[in-house]
C-alpha positions as CSV (number, residue, x, y, z in Angstrom):
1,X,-25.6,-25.5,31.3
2,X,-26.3,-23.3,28.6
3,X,-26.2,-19.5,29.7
4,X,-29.3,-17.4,29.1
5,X,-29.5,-14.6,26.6
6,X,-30.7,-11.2,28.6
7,X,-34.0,-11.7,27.2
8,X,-34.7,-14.9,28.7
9,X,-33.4,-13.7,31.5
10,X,-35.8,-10.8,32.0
11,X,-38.8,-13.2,30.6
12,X,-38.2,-15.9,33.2
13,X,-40.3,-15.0,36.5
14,X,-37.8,-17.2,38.1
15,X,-34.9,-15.2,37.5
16,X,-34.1,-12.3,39.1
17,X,-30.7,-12.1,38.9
18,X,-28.6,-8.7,37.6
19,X,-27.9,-8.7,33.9
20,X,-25.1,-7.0,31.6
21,X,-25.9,-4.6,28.8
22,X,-23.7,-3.3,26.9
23,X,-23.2,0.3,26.1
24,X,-22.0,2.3,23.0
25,X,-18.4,2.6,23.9
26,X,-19.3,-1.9,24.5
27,X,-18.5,-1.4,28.2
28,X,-20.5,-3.7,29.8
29,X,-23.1,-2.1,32.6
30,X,-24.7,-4.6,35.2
31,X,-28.0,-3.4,35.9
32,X,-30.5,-4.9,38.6
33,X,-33.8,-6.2,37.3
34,X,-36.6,-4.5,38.7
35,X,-40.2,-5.4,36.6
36,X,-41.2,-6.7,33.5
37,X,-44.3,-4.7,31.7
38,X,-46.6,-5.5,28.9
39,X,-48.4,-2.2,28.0
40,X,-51.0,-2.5,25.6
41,X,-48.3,-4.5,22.4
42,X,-45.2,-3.6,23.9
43,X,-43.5,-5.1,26.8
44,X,-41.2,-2.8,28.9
45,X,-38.9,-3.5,31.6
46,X,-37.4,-1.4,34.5
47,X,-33.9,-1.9,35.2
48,X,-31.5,0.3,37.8
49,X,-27.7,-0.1,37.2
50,X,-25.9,-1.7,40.1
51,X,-23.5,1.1,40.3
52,X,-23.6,4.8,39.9
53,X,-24.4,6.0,36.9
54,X,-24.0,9.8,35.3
55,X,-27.8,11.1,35.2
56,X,-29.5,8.3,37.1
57,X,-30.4,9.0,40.6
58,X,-29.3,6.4,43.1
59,X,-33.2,5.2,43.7
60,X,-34.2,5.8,40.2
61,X,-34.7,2.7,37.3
62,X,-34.5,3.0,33.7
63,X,-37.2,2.1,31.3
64,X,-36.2,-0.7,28.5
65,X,-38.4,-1.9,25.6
66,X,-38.0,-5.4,24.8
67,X,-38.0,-5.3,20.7
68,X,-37.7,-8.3,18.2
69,X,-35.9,-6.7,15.1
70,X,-36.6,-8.3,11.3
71,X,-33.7,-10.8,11.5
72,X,-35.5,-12.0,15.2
73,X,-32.4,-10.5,17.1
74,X,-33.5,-9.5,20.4
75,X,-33.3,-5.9,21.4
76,X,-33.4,-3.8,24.1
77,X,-33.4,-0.4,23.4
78,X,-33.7,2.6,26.1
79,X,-36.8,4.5,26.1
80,X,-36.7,8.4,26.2
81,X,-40.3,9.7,25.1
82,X,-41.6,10.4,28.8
83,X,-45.2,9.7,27.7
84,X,-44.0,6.1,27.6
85,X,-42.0,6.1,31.1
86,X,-44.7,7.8,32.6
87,X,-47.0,4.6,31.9
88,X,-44.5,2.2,32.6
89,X,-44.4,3.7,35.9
90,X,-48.0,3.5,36.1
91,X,-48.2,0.7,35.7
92,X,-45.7,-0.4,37.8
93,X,-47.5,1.4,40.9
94,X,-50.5,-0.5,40.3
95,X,-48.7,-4.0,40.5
96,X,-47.1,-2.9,44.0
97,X,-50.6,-1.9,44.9
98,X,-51.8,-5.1,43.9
């Protein structure tokens, strides 16, 4: 069986197993998936690292945006503008309400 790039991965709904990025230094990080997020042409997705990591609290997730760059490789690139986080977690609360 084929293995599954990280984007399928975080686009199946039936998969909700952990999945490896890799870092600058190309260490690889597992991180646990927590939602996927379409937010208005964007889709974001909250992830929180398996094991301690510097700067993330123990109960706190990391916001990702899935991008598609011009040669179609698949992206996922960390967001920092807390505009954007602040949504995503918006968001996010209205789906648990749901």
């Amino acid at each position: 069986m084929e293995e599954k790039s990280v984007f399928e991965q975080l686009l199946d709904p039936k998969d909700s197993s952990n999945i490896v990025i890799y870092d600058e230094a190309n260490k690889p990080v597992e991180f646990e998936q927590i939602a996927l997020i379409p937010v208005k042409e964007n889709v974001y997705v909250i992830l929180k690292p398996v094991k301690k990591m510097e700067g993330v609290g123990e109960d706190e997730g990391l916001v990702f945006e899935l991008e598609e760059d011009e040669e179609g490789e698949e992206n996922l690139i960390l967001v920092d503008d807390e505009d954007i986080i602040d949504l995503v977690f918006a968001e996010y609360d209205k789906l648990l309400e749901e």
